[in-house]
C-alpha positions, 0 to 999 in steps of 0.5 A, spaced: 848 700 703 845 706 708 851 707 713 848 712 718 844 707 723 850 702 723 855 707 724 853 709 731 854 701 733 862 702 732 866 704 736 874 706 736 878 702 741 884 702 744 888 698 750 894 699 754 899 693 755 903 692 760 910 691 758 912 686 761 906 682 758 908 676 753 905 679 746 909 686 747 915 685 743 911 682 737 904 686 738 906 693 742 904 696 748 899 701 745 894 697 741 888 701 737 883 699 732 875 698 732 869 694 735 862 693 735 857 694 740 853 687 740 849 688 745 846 695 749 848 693 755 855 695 752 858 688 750 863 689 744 866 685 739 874 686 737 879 682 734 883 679 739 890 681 738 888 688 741 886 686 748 891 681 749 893 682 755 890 689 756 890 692 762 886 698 761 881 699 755 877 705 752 872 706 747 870 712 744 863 713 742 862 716 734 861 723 738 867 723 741 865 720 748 870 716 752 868 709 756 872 706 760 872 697 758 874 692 761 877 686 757 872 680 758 875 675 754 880 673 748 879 665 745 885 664 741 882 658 737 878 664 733 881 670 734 875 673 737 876 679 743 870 681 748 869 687 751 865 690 756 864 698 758 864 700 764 859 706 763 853 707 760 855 707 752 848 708 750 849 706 743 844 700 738 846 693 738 848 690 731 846 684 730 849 678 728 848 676 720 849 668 717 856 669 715 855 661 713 851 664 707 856 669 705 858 667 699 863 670 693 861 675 690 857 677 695 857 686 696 859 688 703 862 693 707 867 693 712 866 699 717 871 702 723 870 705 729 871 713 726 865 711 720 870 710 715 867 705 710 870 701 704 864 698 700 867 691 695 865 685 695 867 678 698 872 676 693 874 668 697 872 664 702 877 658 704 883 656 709 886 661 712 893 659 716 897 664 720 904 663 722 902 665 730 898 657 730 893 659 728 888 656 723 881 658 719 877 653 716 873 658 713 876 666 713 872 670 708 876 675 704 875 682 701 877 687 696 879 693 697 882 693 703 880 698 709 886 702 711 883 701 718 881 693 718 883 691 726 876 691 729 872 692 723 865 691 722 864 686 716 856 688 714 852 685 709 847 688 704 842 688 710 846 691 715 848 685 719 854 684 722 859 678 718 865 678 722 870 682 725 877 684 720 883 681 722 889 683 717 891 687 711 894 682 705 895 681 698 891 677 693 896 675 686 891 675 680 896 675 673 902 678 674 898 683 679 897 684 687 892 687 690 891 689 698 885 685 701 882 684 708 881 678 712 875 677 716 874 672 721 866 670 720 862 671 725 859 664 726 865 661 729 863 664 734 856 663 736 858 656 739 863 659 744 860 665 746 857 665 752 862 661 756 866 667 754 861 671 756 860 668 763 867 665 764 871 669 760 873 663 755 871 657 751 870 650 755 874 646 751 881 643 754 887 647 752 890 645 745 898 644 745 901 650 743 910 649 742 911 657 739 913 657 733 912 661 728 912 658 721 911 659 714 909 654 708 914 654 702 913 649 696 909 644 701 913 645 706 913 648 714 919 652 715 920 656 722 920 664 722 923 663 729 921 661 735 918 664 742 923 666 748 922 661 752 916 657 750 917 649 749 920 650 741 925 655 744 927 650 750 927 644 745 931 646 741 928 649 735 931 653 730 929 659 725 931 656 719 929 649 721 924 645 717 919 642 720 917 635 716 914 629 722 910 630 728 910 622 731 909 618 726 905 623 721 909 626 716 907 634 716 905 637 709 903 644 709 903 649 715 894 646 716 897 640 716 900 641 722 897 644 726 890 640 726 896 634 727 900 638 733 891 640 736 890 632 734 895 629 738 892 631 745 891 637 750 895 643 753 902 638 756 903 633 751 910 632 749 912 631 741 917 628 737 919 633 732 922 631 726 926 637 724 931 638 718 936 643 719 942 645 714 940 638 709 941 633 716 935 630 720 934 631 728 928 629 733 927 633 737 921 633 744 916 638 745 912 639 752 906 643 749 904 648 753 897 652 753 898 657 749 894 662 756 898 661 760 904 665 758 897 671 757 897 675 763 890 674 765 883 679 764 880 680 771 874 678 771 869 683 773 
């Protein structure tokens, strides 16, 4: 797989974050990894969790040219993070390949924004749950891992462009573990993107986010720990907490409970958690919150 064309549309990315942002305790204030350039009027695609909250941005070019940017747009829904140059990047589009297709087997290469490469192949595609409230029907996965994966550009045997990588974890196989990489498939995208484009975020009501960060231990949802002032943390919950009911519906598996929490209503509802905490039960309201409204704001240009 030739990686000399492709390489000139990747850029390395780094963004400054305010400290008193929400995300700087867990995320840092100095963020960097990589993005692809989607579109030649200097449109680049990253992982979100680099731009979040970002208040300034820049990318450095393969020969070393720095562009100021500026961050359009995060969705929280599919982990996808726009950004626009605000000078002349003069660089190539990739193009958008149909990550729907992709299919186990498949070779691939995942590219960061220096032109490092690792050539593997896609080793799963299935369901991806993150402690964050976060969920993929469908992530991809790959081995090796890039050492470099934020950012990254996941291309097929053509040169198209797969999905963006996301996390470096690890695959059992026997009595083994192996690195590999998580990518969010870029077809996840297609729906939303020109509300990000146009209006810097998806036209869908809000879903209900308490923050909490949880853990599937043998079927059940255990909480990690809770956000400082965010709807579990003034409820009540705990670290340690195990969560079983929400209303009526009992929770099996951390899927499972968010697709229940985003299925009970938008942004604001209150919930009824059933926790059980040092072997006894307690119930316990939520008020949702959406989850961007504890974000600071990209302004929009």
């Amino acid at each position: 797989m030739p990686i000399s064309p492709i390489r000139h549309s990747l850029v390395s990315l780094s963004a400054s974050v305010p400290d008193d942002a929400f995300t700087a305790p867990t995320l840092g204030t100095d963020r960097e990894g990589s993005g692809v350039v989607i579109s030649e009027n200097g449109l680049v695609l990253t992982i979100g969790y680099l731009i979040t909250e970002a208040d300034e941005v820049w990318l450095t070019r393969h020969d070393g040219r720095v562009v100021a940017a500026h961050p359009l747009a995060y969705d929280q829904e599919t982990g996808f993070g726009l950004v626009q140059a605000l000078g002349d990047m003069d660089l190539p589009a990739l193009f958008f390949g149909d990550s729907k297709a992709a299919r186990t087997g498949d070779p691939i290469m995942l590219i960061d924004g220096q032109g490092r490469s690792v050539e593997g192949k896609i080793v799963a595609r299935q369901e991806f749950a993150g402690y964050w409230e976060y969920l993929l029907d469908e992530a991809i996965f790959i081995a090796p891992a890039h050492p470099s994966w934020g950012g990254a550009a996941l291309v097929d045997a053509q040169g198209t462009l797969l999905g963006i990588g996301s996390l470096r974890l690890q695959m059992a196989s026997g009595n083994e573990l192996s690195d590999i990489n998580m990518v969010v498939p870029i077809d996840i995208i297609e729906p939303i993107f020109d509300d990000l484009v146009q209006r810097g975020a998806a036209q869908k009501p809000p879903r209900p986010w308490l923050g909490s960060f949880c853990a599937e231990q043998n079927g059940k949802v255990v909480v990690m720990s809770v956000a400082a002032d965010g709807p579990a943390d003034k409820a009540g919950v705990k670290a340690g907490d195990i969560i079983s009911d929400i209303g009526d519906r009992e929770v099996r598996g951390l899927a499972d409970f968010y697709r229940t929490l985003w299925s009970s209503g938008p942004a604001g509802v209150e919930l009824t958690l059933r926790v059980v905490r040092d072997g006894r039960e307690a119930w316990l309201r939520v008020k949702s919150v959406d989850r961007a409204a504890m974000l600071k704001k990209p302004q929009m240009q």
